[in-house]
N, C-alpha and C positions, 0 to 999 in steps of 0.2 A: 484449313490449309491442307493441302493435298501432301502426304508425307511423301519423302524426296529419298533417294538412293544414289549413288555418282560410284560406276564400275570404273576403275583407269583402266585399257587393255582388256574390256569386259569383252571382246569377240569371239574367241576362241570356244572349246567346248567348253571349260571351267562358267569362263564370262555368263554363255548363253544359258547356261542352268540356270545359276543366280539371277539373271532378267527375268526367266519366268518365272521364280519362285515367288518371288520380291513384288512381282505385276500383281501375280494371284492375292499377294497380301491388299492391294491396294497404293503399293506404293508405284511412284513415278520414276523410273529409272533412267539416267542420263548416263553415255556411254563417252568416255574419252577414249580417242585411238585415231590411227590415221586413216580411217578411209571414209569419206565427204559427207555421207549422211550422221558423223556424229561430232562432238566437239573435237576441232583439233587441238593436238599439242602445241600447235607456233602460237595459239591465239589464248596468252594468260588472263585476257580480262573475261574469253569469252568461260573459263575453268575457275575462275575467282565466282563468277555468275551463279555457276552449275554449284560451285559448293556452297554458297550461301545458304543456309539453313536449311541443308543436309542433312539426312538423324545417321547417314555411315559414310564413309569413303572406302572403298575396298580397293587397293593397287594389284592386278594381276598382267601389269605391261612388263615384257622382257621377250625377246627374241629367244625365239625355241632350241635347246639346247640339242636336239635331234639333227646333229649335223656333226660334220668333220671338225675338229676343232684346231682349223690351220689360222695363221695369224690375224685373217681378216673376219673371220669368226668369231674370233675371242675377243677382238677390239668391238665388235658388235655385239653381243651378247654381253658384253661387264659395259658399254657405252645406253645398252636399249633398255638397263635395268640401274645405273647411279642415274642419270640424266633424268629420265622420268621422275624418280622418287625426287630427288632435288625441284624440279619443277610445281610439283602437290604441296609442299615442304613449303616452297613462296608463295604459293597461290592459297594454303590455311591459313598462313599469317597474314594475308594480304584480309582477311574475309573480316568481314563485322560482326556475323553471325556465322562462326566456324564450325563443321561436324564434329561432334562431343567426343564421335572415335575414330579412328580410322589405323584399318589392317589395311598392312604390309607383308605383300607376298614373301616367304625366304622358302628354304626347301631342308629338306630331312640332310640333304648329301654335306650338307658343310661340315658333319660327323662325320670322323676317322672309318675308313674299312674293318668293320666289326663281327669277329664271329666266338667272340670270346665271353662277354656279355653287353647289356643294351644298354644305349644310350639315352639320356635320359636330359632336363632341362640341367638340374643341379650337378647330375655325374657323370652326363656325357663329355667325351675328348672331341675337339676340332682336327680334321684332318690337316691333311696339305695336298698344294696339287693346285690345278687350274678352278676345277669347280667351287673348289672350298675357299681359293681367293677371293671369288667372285661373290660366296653366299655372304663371307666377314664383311666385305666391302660395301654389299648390298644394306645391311644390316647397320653399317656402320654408317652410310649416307644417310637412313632412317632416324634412328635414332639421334645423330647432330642435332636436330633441331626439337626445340623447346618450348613448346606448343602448353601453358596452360591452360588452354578451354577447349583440348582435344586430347581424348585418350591415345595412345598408342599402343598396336599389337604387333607382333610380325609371327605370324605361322611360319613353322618351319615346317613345309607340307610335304609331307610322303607323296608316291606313286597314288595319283587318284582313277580309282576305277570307274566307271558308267557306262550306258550301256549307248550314250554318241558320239564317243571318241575316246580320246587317252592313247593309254599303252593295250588296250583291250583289241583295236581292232589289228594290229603287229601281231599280235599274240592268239588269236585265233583265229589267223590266216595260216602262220607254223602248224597249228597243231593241228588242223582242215587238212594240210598239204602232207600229215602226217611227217615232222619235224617237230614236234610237239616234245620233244624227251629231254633230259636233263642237260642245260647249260653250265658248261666250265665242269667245274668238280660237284656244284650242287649244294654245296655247303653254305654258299654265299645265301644271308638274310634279303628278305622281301619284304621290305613296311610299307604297307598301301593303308589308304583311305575311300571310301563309298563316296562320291560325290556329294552325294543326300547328306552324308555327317557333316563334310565339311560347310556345307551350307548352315544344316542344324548346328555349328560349333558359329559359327558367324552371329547365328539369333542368340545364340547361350552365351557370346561376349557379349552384344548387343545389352543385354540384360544386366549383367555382372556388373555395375561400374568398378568394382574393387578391384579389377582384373586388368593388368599390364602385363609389357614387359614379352618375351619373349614363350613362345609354345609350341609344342611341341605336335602339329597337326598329323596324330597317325594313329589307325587301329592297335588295339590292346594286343592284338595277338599274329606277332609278323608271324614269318612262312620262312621254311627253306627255299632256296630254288627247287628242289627234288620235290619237294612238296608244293609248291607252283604251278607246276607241271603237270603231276600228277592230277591235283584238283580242275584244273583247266580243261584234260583231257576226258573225265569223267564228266564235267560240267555238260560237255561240247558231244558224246558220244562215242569217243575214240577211246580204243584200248591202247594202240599201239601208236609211239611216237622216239623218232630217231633221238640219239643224245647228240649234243655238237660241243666238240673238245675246244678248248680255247683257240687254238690256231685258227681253228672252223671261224670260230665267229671272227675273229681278225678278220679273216680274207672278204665275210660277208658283210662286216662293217664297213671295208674298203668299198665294196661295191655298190652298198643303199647311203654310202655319202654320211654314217652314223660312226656314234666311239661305243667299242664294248662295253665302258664303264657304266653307260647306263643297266647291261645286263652283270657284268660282274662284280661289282663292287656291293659288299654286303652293307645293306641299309640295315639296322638292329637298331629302332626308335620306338621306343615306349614314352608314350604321350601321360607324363606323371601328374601334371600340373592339373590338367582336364580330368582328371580319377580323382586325384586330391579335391578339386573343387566340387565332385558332385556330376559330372558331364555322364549321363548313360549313353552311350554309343547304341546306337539302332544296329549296323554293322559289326560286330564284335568280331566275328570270325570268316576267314575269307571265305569258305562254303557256303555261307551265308549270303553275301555280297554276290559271288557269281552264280547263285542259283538266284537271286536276281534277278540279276541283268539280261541271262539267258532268257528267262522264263519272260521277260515283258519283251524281249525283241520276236518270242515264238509269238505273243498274242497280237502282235501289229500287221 
């Protein structure tokens, strides 16, 4: 029997990684999402189908937080991420033959603005605010249900980097146009994760059955902004790259239709549970990571 994979919302760049990764192993990947060529969301028998003996379920649907967040954004964005998860939630119980695990996307941000020390599964604080509603809630739709003959995980996933999308190509479009220098004060933490880990953290739950419950999806060694920056710029060529004071980005927020909190707010997530268990990160350090990503877009 040909081994099975089911992405929810696997389109996106995250999505398309894991399809080829997962292909290369052999396996068969069925993609939920809305557009025609894969299973829809309105049609649960054809999602009860796709997860029948499934060896993972991975959820990464949710409406991209890369927007303004005015009232009809936020009802879309906490609607395109409970809705979905509730829907997988019926359609694993509905299955005869249910996938043994299945991760649930959550994110690094549902932790408090941290620049004091890092957040962690056991000692991190929950913030407040719109995004952190949205991560609780998220997390809290998941978890409701009580699935004996299917693990549950939910990554709480940092900023992920690669080299066909993310937050990479924003980011070194600034620092090309030479705008590449320190945002806000600089101070503010940057926990990212390497695409490649996160995939490799997906095979290393995969393996683990002992392994639930909530984690903390991020490299061992965040970043300041000032150091961000810096790295990026050197990664990239440039010596010299403007700073932009917070007002700055206000205004530019305004204008690409985005919230600064994606740039200012200090993410400080150390992934404790994955060190504890044994998890070696291939990315450990962002120089690492973006001499990368760089160096396989110069060889294409």
């Amino acid at each position: 029997m040909i081994k099975k994979v089911v992405l929810a919302g696997g389109t996106g760049f995250i999505g398309q990684y894991l399809s080829d990764q997962f292909r290369r192993l052999g396996y068969q990947v069925v993609v939920i999402s809305r557009q025609l060529q894969h299973v829809s969301w309105l049609e649960s028998a054809a999602i009860v189908e796709a997860l029948e003996d499934a060896e993972l379920l991975v959820n990464l649907a949710g409406k991209s937080v890369n927007c303004r967040y005015n009232v009809r954004n936020r009802k879309e964005i906490l609607k395109s991420r409970i809705e979905t998860t509730e829907i997988l939630g019926r359609c694993v119980l509905s299955c005869n033959n249910p996938p043994p695990l299945w991760i649930n996307s959550s994110t690094a941000t549902i932790y408090r603005h941290a620049e004091d020390y890092p957040m962690t599964e056991t000692g991190g604080e929950l913030g407040s605010g719109f995004s952190v509603d949205v991560a609780t809630a998220w997390e809290r739709a998941f978890f409701t249900f009580e699935l004996p003959r299917t693990r549950q995980v939910a990554l709480r996933i940092a900023i992920v980097l690669g080299e066909h999308g993310g937050v990479m190509i924003p980011y070194k479009n600034l620092v090309k146009l030479g705008l590449g220098g320190v945002q806000g004060s600089g101070r503010q933490k940057f926990s990212w994760i390497h695409v490649e880990d996160l995939y490799r953290i997906i095979r290393f739950l995969q393996e683990r059955l002992d392994i639930s419950g909530v984690i903390n999806c991020s490299a061992p060694h965040p970043v300041t902004n000032r150091e961000l920056m810096q790295l990026l710029r050197t990664s990239l060529g440039r010596k010299i790259g403007l700073p932009a004071a917070r007002w700055m980005l206000e205004v530019g927020a305004l204008f690409l239709c985005t919230e600064t909190e994606l740039i200012l707010k200090s993410r400080w997530v150390i992934p404790e549970r994955l060190l504890k268990e044994g998890y070696d990160f291939r990315y450990k350090r962002l120089e690492q990571a973006l001499e990368a990503i760089v160096n396989r877009e110069y060889r294409r």
